[in-house]
Structures are given as structure tokens and as C-alpha cells.
Backbone as a ProteinNet text record, in pm:
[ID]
protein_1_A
[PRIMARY]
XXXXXXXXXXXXXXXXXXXXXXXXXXXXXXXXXXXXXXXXXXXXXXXXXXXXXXXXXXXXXXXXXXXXXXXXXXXXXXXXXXXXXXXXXXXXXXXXXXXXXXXXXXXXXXXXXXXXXXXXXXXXXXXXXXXXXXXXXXXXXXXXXXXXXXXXXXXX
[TERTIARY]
4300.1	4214.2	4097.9	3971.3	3838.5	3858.2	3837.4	3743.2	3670.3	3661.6	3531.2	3471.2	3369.6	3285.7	3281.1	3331.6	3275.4	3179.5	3149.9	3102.5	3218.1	3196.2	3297.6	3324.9	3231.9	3293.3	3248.5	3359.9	3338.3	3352.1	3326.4	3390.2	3494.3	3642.8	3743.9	3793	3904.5	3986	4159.7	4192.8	4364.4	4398	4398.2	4399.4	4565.9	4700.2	4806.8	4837.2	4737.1	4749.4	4656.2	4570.2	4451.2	4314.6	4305.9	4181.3	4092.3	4000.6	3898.5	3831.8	3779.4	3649.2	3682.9	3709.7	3722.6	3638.6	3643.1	3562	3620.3	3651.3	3709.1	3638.4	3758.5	3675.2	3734.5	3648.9	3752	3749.9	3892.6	3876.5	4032.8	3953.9	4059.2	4110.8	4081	4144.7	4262.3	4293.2	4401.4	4481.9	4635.4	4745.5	4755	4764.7	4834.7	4678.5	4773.9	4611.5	4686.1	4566.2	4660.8	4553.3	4582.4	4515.8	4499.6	4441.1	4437.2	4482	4598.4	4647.4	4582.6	4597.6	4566.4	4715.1	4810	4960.4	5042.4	5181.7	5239.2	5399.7	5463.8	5645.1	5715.9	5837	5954.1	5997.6	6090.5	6127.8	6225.8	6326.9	6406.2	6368.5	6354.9	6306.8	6476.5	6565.2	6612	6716.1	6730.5	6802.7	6726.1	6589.8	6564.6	6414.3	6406.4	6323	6142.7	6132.4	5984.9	5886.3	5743.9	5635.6	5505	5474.1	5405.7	5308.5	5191.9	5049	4931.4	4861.6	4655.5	4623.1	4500	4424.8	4269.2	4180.3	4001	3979.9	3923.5	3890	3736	3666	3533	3567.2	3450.5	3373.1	3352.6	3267	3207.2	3338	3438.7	3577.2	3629.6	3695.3	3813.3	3929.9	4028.5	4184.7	4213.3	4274.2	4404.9	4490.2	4632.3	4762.1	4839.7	4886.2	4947.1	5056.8	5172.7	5331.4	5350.1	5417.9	5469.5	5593.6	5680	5783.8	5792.4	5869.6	5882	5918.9	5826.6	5876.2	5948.1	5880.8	5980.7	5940.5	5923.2	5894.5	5937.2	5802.3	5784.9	5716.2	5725.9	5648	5544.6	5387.1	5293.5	5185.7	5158.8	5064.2	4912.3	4815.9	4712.4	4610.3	4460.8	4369.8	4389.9	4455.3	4438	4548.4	4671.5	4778.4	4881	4849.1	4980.5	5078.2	5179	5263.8	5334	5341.8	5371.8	5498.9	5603	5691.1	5580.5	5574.1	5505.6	5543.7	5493.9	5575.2	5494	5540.2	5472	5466.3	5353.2	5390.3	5353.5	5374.4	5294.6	5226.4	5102.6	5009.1	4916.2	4806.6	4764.4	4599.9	4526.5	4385.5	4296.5	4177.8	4074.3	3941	3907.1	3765	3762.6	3589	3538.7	3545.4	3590.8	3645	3801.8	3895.6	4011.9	4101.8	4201.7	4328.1	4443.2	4487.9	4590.9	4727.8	4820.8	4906.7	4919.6	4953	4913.2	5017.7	5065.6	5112.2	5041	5024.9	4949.4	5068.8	5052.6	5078.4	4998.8	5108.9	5015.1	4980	4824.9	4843.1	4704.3	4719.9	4597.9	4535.9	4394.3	4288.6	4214.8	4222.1	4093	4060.2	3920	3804.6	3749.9	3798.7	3717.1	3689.7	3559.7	3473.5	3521.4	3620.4	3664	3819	3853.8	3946.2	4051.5	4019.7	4095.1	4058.3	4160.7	4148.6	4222	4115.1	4205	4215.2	4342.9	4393.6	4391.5	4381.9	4390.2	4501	4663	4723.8	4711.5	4614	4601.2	4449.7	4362.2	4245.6	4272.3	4379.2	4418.7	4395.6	4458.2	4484.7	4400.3	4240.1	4094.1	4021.7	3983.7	3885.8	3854.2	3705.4	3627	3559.8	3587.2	3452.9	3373.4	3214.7	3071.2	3097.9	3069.3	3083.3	2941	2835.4	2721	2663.6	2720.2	2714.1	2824.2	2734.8	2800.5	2764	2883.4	2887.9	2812.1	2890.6	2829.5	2939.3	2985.9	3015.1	3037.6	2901.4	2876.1	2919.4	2980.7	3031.8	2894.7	2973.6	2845.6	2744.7	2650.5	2552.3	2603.9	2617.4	2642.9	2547.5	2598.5	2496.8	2409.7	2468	2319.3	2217.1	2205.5	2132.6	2033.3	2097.9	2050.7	1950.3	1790.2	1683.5	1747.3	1717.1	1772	1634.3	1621	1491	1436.6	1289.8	1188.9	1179.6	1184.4	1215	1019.5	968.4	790	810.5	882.3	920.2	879.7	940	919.7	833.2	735.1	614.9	675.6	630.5	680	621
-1440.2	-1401.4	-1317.6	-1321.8	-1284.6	-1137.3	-1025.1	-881.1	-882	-840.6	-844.2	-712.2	-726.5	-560.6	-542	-418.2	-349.2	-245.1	-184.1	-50.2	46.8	176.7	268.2	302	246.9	181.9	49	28.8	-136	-151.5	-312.2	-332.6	-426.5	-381.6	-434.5	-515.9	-616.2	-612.2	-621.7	-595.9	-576.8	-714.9	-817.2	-934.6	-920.6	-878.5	-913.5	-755.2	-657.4	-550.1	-603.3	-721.2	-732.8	-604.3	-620.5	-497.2	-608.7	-681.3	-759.8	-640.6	-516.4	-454.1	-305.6	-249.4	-159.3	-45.1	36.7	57.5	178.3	170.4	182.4	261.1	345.1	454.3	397.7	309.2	295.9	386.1	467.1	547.8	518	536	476.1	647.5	762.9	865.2	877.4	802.5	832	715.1	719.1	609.3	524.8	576.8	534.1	501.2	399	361.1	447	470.8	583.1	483.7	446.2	465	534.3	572.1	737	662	673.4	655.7	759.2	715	881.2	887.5	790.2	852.2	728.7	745.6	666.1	675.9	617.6	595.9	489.6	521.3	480.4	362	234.6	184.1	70.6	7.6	-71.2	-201	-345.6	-510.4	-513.2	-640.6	-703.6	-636.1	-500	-403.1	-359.7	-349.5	-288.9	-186.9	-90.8	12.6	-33.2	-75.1	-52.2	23.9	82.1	190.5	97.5	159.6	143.8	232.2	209	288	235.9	329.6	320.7	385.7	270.8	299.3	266	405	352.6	307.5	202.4	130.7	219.4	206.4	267.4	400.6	468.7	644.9	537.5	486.2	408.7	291.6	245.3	173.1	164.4	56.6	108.1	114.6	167.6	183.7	70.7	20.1	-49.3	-43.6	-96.2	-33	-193	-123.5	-250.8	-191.7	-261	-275.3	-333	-222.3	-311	-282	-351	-286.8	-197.7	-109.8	4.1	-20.8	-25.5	-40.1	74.1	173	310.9	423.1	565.8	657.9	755.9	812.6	912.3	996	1130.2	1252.5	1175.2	1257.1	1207.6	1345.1	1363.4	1468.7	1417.4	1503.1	1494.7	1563.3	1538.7	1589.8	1769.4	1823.5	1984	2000.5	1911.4	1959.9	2006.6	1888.4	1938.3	1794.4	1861.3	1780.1	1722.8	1584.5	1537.6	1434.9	1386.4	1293.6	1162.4	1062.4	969.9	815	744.9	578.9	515.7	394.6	344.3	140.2	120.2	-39.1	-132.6	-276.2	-381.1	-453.7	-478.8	-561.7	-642.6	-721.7	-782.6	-770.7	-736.9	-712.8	-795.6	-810.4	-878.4	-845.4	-838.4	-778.3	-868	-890.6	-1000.8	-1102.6	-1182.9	-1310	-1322.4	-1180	-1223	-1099.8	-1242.8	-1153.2	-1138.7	-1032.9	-1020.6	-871.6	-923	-788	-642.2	-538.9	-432.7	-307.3	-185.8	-165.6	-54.7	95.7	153.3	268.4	386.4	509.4	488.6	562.4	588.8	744.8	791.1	928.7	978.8	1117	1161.2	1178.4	1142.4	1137.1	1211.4	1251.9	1288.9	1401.5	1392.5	1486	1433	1300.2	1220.4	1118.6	1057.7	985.9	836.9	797.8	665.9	665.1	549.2	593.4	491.7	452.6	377.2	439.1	490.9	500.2	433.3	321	247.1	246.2	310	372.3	274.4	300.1	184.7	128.1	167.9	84.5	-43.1	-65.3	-131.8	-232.7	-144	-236.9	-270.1	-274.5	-296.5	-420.3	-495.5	-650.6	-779.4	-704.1	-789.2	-715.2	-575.6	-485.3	-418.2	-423	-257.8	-219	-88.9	-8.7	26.1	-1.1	69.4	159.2	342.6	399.1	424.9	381.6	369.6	257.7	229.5	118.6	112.7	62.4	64.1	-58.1	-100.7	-196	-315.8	-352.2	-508.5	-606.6	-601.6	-696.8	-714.9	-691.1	-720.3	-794.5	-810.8	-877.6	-986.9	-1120.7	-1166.3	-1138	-1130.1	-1086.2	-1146.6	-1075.4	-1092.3	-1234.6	-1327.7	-1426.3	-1383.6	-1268.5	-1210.3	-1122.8	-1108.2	-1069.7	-1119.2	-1263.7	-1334	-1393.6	-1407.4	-1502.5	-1628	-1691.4	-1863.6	-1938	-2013.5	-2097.5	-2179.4	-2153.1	-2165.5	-2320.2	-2418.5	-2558.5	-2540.5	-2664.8	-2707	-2722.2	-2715.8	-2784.8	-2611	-2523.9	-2417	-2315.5	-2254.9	-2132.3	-2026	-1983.4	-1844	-1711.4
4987.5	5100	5047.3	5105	5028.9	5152.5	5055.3	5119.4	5191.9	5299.4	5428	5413.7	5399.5	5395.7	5543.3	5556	5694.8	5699.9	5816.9	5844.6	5841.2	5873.1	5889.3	6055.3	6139	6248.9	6285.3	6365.4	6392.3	6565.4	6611.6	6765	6677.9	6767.3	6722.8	6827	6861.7	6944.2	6923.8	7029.7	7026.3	7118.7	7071.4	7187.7	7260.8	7213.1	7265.7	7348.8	7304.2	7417.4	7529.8	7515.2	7657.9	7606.1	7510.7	7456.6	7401.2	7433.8	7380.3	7308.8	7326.3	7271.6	7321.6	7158.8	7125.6	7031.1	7052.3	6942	6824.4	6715.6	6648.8	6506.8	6463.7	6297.2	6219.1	6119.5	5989.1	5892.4	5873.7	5768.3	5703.8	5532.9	5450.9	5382.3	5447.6	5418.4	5489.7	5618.1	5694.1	5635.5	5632.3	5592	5751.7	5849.5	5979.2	6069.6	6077.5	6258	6363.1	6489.5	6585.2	6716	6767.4	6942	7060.5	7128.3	7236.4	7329.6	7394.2	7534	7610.5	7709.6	7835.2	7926.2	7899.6	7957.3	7890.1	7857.2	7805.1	7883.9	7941.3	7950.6	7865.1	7841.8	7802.3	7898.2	7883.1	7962.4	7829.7	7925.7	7867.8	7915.7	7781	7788.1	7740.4	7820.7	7715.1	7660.4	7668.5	7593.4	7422.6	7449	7329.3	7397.5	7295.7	7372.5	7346.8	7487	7517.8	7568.8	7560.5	7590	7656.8	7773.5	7858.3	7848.9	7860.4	7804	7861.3	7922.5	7939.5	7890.8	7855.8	7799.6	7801.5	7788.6	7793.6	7676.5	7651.2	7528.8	7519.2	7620.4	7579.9	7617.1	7601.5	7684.8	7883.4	7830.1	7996.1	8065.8	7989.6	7976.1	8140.4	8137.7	8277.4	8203.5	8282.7	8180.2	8203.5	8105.1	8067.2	8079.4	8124.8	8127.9	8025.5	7949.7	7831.6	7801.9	7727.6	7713.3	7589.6	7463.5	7357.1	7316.2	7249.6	7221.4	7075.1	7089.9	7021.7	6879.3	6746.4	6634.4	6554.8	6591.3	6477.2	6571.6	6561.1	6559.8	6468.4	6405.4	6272.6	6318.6	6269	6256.3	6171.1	6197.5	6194.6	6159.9	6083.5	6035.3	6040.3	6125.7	6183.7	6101.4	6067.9	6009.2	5999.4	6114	6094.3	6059.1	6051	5970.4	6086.7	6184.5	6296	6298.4	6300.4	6272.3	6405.5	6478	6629.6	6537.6	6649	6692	6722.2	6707.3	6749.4	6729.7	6893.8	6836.8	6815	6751.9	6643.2	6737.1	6716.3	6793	6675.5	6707.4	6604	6696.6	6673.3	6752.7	6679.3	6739.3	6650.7	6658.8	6507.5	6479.4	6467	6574.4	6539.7	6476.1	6385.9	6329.8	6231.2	6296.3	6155.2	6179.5	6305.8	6291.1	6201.8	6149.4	6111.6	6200.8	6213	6258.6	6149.6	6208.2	6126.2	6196.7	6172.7	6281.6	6210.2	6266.6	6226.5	6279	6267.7	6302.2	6345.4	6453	6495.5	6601.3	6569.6	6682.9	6809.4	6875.5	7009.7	7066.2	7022.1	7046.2	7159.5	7183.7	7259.8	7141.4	7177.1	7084.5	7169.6	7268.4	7384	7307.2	7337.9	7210	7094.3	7045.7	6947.1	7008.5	6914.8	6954	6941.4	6916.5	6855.2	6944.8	7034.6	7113.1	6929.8	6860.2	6775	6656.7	6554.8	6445.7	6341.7	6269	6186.4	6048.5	6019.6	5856.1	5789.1	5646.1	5525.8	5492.3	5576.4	5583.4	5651.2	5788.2	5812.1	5792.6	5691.3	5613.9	5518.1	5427.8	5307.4	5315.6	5366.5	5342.6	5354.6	5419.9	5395.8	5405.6	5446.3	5483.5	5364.7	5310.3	5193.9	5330.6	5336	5385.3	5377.4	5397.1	5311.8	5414.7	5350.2	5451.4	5492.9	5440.9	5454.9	5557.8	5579.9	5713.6	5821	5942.1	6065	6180.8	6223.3	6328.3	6243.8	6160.1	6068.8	6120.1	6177.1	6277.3	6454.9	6510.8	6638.4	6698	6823.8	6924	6970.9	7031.5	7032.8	7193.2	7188.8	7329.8	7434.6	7494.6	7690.4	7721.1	7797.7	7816	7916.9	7986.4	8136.8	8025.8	7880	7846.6	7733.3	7721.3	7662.1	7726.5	7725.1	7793.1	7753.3	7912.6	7870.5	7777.9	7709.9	7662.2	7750.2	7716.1	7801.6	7805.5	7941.2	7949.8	8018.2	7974.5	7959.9	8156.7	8189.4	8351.3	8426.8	8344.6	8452.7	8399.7	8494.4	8463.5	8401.1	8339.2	8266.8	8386.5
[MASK]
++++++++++++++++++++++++++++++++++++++++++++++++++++++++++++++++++++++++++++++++++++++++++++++++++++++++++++++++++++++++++++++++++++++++++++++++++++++++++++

């Protein structure tokens, strides 16, 4: 599989949480991806333990409310050195045109700018980061903002 250069942020999506467009920090100083819920519960699938979660993908966003089942929970040490309980899901990553599954915490992030932070455990496996660049892979344009082409039939 060939390296995809990124930015150090990107628009991502989470297609099996229902997250088309996210927007996301790639940093390869953190080990763990984390996502900002704004409330999360416990609940039983099946007899195995599942977490229920919304979430604003954007700042301007509507919530989300998405369901995965529960892969681990680990203590989790945070940039200032606080140490949380936290669960852990597997879902699956779109950036770049590649997917690939991933595994990711679910934490309050409220106060940073990136409701997604995605660790180099989970860019390892096609992602370099220029951290000198940003958003090198754009979503493609809204078609209400795309001008349609000009047909010889109608006045400008």
C-alpha cells in the first residue's frame, strides 16, 4: 500500500458511525485517536457491552447520536498528564479516498478545536503527515455551489 501525504488536519469521515464530515487533528505525537462525545450511555446488544453517544462533528454541526460496540477500556493519559478510564470502539476511516478500520476512545474534548483527534496508531498504516500543510484532501463542492455551465440557449 503507497503513503498518502496529508495535512495535519484533514475532513475525515466515520461512515459506520453516520459521520460523513468531520473534521479532524492529525497528530502523530499522540498513540490513541479520541472523538468528543457531548454524552455517552452504557447499554446491552446480544449480550455483549454496547455505548451510545452524540456527537457534533462540526463547531456549526447538528448532533449525532451513534452506537458501537465496546472494544476495551484503558486508562488513557491526556496531553496535561491526566489520567481518565476510557472506552475504546472500532470503526471505520475514510480520508483520502482510503478506508481502513481503526480503533478510537470516546472522550470530552469540549475546548479543542478538532472534535477528532487522530493518533499515529491509527495513521500508521497509509498516512505521512506534512505538518506544514493543511486540508490536502477536500471534500468534494456542494453542487448548490457549484455554477452550472453556461448552455449558448440561455442569457447570462
Amino acid at each position: 500500500m503507497t503513503t498518502i501525504r496529508t495535512g495535519w488536519r484533514e475532513w475525515v469521515a466515520l461512515p459506520m458511525l453516520q459521520l460523513p464530515r468531520v473534521r479532524a487533528k492529525l497528530d502523530t505525537g499522540a498513540r490513541s485517536s479520541a472523538l468528543h462525545v457531548e454524552r455517552q450511555w452504557r447499554f446491552t446488544e446480544a449480550g455483549a457491552p454496547w455505548i451510545g453517544f452524540v456527537v457534533r462533528p462540526s463547531t456549526r454541526g447538528q448532533l449525532v447520536e451513534a452506537t458501537a460496540a465496546i472494544a476495551d477500556e484503558r486508562i488513557v493519559t491526556d496531553s496535561g498528564g491526566h489520567r481518565t478510564l476510557r472506552v475504546f470502539v472500532r470503526t471505520q476511516l475514510r480520508l483520502a479516498g482510503v478506508e481502513h478500520d481503526i480503533e478510537m476512545n470516546l472522550a470530552d474534548r469540549c475546548g479543542m478545536r478538532f472534535p477528532l483527534l487522530l493518533g499515529r496508531t491509527a495513521l500508521s498504516l497509509a498516512f505521512m503527515v506534512d505538518p506544514a500543510a493543511s486540508f490536502l484532501h477536500r471534500r468534494k463542492p456542494r453542487t448548490s455551489l457549484v455554477e452550472a455551465p453556461h448552455s449558448p440557449e440561455q442569457p447570462r
